[in-house]
MDTraj code that builds the backbone (N, CA, C; nanometers):
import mdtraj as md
import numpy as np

residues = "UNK UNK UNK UNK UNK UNK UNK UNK UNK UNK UNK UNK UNK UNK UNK UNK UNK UNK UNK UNK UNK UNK UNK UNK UNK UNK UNK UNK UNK UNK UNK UNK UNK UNK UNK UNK UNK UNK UNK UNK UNK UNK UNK UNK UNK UNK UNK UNK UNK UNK UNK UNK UNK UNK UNK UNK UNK UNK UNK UNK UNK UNK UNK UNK UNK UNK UNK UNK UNK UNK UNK UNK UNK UNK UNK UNK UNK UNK UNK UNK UNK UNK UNK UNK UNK UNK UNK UNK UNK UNK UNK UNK UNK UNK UNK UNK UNK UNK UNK UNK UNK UNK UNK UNK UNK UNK UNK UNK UNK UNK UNK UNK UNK UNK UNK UNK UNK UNK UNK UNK UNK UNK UNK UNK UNK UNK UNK UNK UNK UNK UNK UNK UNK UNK UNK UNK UNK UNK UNK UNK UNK UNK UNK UNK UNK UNK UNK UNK UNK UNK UNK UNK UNK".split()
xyz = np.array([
    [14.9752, -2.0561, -6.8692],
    [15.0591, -2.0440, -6.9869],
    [15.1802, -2.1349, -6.9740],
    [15.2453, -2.1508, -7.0981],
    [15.3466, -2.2422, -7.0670],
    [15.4403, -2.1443, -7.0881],
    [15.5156, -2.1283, -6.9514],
    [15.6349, -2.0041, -6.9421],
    [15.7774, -2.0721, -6.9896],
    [15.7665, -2.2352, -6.9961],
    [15.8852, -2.2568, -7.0862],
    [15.8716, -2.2654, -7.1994],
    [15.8003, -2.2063, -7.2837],
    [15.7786, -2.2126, -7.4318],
    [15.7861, -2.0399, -7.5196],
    [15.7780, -1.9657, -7.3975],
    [15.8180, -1.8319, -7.4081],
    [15.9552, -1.8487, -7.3749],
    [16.0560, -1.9088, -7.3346],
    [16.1664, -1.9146, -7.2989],
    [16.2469, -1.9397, -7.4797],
    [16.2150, -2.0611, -7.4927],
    [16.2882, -2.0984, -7.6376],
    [16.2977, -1.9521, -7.7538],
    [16.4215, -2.0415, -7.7997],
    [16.4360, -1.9022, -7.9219],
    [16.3662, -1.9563, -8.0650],
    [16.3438, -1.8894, -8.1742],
    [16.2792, -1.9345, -8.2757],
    [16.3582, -2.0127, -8.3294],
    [16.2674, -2.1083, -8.3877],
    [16.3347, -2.2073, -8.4889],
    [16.3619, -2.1550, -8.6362],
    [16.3115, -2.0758, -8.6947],
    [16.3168, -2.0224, -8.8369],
    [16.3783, -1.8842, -8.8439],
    [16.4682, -1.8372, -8.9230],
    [16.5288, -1.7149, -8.9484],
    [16.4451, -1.6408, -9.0608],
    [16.4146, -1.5155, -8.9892],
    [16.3054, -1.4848, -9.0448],
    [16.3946, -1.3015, -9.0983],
    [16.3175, -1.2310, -9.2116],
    [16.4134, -1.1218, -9.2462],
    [16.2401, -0.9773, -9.2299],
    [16.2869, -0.9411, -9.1664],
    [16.1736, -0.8001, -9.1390],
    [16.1758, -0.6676, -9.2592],
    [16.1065, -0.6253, -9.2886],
    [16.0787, -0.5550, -9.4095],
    [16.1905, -0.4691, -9.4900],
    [16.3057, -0.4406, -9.3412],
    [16.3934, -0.3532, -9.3928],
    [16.5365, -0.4329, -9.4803],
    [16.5062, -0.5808, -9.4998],
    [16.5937, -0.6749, -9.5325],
    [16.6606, -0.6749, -9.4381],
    [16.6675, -0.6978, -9.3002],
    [16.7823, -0.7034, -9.1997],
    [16.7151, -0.8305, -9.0992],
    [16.8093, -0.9613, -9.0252],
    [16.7300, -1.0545, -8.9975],
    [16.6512, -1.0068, -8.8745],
    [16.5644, -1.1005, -8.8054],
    [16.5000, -1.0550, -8.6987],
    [16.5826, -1.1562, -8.5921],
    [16.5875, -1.1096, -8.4760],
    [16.6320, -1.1575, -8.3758],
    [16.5902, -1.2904, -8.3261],
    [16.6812, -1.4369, -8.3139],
    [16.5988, -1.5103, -8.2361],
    [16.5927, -1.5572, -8.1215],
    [16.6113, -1.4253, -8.0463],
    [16.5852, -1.4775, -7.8815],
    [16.4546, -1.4131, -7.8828],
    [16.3677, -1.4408, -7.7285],
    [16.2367, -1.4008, -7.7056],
    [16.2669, -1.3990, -7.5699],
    [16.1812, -1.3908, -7.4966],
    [16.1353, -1.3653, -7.3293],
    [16.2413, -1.4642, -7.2215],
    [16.3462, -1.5158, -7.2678],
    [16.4257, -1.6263, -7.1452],
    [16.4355, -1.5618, -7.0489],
    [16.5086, -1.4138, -7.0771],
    [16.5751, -1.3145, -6.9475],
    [16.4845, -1.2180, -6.8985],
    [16.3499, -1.2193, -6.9620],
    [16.2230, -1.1235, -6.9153],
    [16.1594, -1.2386, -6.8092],
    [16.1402, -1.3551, -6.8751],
    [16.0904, -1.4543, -6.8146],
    [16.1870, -1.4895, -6.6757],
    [16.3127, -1.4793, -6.6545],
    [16.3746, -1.5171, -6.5297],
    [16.3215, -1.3897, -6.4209],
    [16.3530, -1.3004, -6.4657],
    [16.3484, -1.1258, -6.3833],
    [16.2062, -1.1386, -6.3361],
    [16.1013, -1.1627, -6.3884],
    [15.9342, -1.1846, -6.3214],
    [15.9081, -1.2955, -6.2413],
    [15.9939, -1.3952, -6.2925],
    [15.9305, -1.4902, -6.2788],
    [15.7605, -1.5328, -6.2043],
    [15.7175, -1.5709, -6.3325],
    [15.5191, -1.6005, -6.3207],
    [15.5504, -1.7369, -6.2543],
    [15.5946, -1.7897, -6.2847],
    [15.5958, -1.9735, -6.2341],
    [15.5800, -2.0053, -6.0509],
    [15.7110, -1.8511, -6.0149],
    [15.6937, -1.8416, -5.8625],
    [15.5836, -1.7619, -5.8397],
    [15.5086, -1.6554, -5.8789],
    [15.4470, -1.5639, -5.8153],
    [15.3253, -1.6534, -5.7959],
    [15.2249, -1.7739, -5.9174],
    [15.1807, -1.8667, -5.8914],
    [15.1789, -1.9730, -5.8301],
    [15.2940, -2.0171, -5.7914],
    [15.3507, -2.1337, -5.6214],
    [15.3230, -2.0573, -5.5478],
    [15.3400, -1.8982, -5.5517],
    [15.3183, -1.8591, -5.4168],
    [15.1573, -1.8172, -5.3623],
    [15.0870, -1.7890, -5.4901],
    [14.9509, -1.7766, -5.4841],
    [14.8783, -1.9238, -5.4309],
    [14.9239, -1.9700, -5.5084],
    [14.8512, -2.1237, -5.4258],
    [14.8418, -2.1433, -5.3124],
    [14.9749, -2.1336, -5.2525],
    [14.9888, -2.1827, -5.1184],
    [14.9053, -2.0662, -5.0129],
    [14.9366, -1.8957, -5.0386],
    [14.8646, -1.8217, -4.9739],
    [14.6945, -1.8523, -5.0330],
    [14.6536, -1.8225, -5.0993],
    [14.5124, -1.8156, -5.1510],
    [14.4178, -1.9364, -5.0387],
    [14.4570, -2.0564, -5.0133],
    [14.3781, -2.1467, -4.8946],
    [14.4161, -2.1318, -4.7941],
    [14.5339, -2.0471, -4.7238],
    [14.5333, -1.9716, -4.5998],
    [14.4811, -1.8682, -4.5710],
    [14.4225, -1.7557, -4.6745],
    [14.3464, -1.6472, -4.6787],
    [14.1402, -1.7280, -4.7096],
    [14.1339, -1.8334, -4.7566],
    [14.0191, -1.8811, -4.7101],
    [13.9635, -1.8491, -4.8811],
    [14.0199, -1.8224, -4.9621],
    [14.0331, -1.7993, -5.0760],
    [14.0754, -1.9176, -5.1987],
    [13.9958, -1.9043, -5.3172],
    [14.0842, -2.0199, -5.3732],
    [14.1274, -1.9712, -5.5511],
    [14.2418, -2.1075, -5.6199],
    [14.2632, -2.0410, -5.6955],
    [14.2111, -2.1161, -5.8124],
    [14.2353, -2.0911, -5.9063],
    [14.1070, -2.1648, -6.0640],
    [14.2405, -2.1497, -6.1613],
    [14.2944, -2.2449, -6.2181],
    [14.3653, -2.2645, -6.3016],
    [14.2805, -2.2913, -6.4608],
    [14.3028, -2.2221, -6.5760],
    [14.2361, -2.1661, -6.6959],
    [14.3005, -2.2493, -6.7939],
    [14.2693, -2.3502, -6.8986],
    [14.3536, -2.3775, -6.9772],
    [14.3731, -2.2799, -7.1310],
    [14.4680, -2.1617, -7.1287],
    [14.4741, -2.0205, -7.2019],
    [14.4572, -2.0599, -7.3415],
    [14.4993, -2.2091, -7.3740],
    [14.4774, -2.2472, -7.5266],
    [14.3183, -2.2613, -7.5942],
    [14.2240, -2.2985, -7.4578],
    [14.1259, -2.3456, -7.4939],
    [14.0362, -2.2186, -7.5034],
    [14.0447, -2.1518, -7.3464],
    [13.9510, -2.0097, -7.3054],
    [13.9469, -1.9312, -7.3972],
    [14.1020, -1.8724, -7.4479],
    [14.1695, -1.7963, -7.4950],
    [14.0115, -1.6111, -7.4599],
    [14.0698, -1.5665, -7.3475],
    [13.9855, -1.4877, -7.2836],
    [13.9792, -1.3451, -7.3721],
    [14.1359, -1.3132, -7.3662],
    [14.1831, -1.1920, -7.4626],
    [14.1316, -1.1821, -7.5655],
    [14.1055, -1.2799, -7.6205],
    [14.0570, -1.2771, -7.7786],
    [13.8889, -1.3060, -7.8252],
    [13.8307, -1.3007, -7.7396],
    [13.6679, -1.3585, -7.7121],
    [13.5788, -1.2234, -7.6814],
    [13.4922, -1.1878, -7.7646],
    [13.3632, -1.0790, -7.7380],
    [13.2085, -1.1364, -7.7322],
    [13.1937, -1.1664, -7.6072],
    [13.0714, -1.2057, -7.5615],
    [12.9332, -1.1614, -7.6515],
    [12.9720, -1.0235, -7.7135],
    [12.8370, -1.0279, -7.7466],
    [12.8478, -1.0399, -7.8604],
    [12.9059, -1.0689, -7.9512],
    [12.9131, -1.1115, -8.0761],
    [12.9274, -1.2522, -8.1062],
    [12.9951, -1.2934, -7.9695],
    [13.0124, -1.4612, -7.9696],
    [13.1519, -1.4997, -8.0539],
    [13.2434, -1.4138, -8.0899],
    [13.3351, -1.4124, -8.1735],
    [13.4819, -1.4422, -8.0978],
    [13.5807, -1.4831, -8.1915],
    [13.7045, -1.4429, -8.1395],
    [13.7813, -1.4062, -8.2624],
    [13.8449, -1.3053, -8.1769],
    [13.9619, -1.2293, -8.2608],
    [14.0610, -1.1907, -8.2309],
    [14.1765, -1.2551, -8.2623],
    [14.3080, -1.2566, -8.2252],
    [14.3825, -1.0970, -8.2272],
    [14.4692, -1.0821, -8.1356],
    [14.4619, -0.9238, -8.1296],
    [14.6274, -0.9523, -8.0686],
    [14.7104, -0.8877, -8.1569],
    [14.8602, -0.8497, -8.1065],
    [14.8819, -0.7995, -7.9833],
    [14.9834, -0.8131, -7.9617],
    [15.0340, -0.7834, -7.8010],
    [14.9968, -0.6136, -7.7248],
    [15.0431, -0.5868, -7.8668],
    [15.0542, -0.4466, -7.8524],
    [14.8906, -0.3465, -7.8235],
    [14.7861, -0.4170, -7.8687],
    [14.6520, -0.4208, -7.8432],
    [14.6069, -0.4142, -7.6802],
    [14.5849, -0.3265, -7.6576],
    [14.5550, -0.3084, -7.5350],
    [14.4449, -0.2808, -7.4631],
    [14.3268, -0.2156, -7.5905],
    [14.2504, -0.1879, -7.5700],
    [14.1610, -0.2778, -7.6704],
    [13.9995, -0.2979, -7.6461],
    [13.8878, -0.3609, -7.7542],
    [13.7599, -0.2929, -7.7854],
    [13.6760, -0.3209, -7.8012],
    [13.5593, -0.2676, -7.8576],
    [13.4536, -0.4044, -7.8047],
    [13.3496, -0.3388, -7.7274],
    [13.2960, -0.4417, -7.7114],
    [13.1315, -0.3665, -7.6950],
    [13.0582, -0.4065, -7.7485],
    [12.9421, -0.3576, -7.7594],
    [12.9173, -0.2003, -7.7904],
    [13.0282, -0.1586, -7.8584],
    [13.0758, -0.0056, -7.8956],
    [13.0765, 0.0635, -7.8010],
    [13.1710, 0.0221, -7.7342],
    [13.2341, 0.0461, -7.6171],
    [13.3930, 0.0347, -7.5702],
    [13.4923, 0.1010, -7.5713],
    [13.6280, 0.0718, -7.5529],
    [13.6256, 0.0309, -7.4260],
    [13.7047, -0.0854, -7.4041],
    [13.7362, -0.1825, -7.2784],
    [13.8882, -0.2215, -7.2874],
    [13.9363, -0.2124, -7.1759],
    [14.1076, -0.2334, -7.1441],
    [14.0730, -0.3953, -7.1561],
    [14.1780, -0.4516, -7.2483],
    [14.1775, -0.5496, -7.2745],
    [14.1716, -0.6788, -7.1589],
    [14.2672, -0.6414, -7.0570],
    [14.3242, -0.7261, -6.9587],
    [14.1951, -0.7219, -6.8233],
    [14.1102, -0.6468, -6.8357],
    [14.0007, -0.6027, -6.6982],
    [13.9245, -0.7127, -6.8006],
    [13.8642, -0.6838, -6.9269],
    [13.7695, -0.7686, -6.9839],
    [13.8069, -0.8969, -6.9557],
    [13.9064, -0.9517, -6.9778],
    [13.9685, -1.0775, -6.9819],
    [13.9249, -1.1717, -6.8347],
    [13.9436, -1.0363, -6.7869],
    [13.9466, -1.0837, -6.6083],
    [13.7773, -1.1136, -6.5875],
    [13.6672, -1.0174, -6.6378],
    [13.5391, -0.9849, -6.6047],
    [13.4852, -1.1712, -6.6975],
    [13.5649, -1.1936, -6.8346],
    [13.4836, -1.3491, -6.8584],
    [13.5378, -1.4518, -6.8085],
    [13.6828, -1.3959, -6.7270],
    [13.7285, -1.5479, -6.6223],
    [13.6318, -1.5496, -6.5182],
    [13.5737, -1.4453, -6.4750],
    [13.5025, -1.4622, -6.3628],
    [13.3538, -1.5090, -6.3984],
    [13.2653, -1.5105, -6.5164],
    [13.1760, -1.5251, -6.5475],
    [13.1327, -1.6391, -6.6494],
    [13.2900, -1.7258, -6.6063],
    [13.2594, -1.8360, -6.7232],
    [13.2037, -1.9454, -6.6399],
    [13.2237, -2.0620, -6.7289],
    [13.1487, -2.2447, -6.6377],
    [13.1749, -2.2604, -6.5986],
    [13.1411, -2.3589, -6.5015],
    [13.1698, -2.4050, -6.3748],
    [13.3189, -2.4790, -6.4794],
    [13.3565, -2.5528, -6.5599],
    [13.4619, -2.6069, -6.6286],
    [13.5359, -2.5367, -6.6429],
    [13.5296, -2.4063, -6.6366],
    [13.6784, -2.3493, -6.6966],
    [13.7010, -2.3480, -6.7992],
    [13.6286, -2.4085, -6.9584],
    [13.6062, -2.4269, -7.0263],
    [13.6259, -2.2777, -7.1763],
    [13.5104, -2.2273, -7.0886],
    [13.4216, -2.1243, -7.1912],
    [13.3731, -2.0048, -7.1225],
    [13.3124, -1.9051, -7.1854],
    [13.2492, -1.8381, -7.0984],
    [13.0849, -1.8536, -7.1357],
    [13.0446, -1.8149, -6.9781],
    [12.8860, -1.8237, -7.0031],
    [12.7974, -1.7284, -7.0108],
    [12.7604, -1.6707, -7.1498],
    [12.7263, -1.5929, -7.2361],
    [12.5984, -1.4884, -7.1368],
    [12.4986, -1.5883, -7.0524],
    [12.4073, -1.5403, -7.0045],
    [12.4341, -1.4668, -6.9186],
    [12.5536, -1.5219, -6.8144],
    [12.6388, -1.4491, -6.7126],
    [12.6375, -1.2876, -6.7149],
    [12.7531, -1.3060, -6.8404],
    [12.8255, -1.1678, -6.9216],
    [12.7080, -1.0824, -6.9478],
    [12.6473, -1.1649, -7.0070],
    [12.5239, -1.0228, -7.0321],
    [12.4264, -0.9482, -6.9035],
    [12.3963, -1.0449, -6.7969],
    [12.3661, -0.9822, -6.7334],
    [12.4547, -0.9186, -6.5856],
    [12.5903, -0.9244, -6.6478],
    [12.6391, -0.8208, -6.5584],
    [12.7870, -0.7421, -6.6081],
    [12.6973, -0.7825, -6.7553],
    [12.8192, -0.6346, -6.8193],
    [12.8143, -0.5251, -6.8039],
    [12.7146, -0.4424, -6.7879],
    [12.6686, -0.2671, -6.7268],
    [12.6960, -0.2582, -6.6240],
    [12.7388, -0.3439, -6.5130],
    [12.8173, -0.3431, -6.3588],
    [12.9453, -0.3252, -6.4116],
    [12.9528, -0.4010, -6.4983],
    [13.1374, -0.4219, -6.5027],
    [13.1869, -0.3065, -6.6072],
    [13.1035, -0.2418, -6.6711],
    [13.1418, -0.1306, -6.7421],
    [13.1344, -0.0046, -6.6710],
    [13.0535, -0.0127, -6.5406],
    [13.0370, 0.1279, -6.4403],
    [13.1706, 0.1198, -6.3793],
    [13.1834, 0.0149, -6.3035],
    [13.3154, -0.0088, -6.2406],
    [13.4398, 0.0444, -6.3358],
    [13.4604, -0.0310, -6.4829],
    [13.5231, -0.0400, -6.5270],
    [13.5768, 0.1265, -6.5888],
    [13.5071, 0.1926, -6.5850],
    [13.4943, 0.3291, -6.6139],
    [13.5420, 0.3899, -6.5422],
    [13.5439, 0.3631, -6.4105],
    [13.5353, 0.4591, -6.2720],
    [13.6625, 0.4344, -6.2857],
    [13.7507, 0.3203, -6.2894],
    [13.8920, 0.2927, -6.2463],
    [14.0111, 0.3450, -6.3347],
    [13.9449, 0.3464, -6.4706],
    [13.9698, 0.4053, -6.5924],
    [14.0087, 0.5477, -6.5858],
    [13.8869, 0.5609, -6.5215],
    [13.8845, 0.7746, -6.4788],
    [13.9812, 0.7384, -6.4111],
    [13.9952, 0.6585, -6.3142],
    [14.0952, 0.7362, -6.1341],
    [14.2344, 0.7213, -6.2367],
    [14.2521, 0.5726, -6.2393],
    [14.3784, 0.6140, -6.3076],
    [14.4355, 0.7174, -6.4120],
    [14.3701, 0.7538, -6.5355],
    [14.3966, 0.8450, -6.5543],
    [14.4246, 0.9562, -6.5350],
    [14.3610, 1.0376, -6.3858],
    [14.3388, 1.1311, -6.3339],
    [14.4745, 1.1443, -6.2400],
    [14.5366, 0.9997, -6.1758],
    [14.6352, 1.0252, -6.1219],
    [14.7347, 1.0511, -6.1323],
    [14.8158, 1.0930, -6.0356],
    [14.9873, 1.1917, -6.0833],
    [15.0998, 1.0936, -6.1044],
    [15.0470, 0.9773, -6.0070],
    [15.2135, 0.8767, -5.9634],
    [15.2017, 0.8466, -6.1307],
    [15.3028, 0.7676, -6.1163],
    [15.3818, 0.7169, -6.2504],
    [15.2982, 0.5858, -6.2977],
    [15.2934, 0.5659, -6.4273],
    [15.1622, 0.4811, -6.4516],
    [15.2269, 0.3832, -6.5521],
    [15.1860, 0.2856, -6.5778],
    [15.2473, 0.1841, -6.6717],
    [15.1527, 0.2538, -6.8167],
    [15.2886, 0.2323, -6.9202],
    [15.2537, 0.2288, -7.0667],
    [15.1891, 0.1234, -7.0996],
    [15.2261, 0.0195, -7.0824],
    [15.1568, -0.1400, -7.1065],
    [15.0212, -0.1693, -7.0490],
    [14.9344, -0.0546, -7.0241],
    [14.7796, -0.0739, -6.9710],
    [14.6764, -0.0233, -7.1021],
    [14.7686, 0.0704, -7.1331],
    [14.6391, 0.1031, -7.2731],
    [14.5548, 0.2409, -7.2261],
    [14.6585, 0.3295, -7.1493],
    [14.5502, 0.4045, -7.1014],
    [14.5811, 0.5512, -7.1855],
    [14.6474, 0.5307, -7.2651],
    [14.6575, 0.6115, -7.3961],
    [14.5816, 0.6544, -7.4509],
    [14.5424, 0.5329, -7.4693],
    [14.4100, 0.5073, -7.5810],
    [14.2772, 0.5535, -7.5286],
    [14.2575, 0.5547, -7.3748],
    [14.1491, 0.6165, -7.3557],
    [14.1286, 0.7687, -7.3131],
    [14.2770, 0.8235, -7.2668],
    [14.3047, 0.9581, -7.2694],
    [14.2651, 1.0500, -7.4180],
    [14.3266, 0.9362, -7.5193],
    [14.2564, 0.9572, -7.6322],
    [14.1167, 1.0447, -7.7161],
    [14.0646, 0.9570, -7.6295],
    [13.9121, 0.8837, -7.6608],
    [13.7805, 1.0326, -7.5709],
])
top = md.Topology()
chain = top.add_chain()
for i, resn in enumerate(residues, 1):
    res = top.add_residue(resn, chain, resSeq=i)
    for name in ("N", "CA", "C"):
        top.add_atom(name, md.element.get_by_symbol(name[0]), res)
traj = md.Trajectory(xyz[None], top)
């Protein structure tokens, strides 16, 4: 991602439903406090000392979040979206994402459709099981996983 482009504030003044303007700062001071830019320098350098390597994604092209293998579709889905539907099936958005980085081309490109299909019922057993534990557990759990939605469900 380009983490200096989440930094900038908007160019257009924009007014939100209640007639009051909307704010134009975005992520500068979320973006310093995480910082992704280091946690990735630092993955690099560990990942070929652990014998491990790392695959850089271009997010404009893949766009992973927004892609359903078995429909062949993409569909853009707000932040706040956490969860998808994928073969009528609810899937945490961010595990799926992860399951067609791992199952795409050798390019980095795309994902490869034949892959996904034959090892989506692995990745939905798994994906289930982790689903349960977390839910099931006591410690303190992030809101920003979507596991609402499957407590829900």
């Amino acid at each position: 991602m380009d983490f200096r482009a989440l930094m900038k504030r908007a160019k257009e003044t924009t007014v939100n439903k209640n007639g009051r303007f909307n704010r134009k700062k975005r992520y500068g001071k979320s973006i310093g406090y995480h910082a992704p830019a280091m946690l990735i320098a630092i993955v690099k350098q560990k990942a070929p000392q652990e014998g491990g390597a790392l695959y850089e994604v271009d997010t404009f092209k893949f766009r992973a979040s927004q892609y359903n293998h078995v429909n062949d579709t993409y569909i853009k889905k707000t932040r706040d979206e956490r969860t998808t539907f994928v073969a009528g099936q609810l899937v945490q958005r961010d595990l799926y994402s992860a399951f067609l980085l791992k199952n795409s081309q050798p390019t980095r490109n795309e994902t490869d459709r034949t892959k996904c299909s034959a090892t989506f019922a692995t990745f939905m057993a798994h994906h289930d099981t982790c689903i349960q534990t977390l839910c099931q557990s006591t410690g303190r759990q992030s809101c920003n996983f979507g596991l609402r939605d499957f407590q829900l469900a």
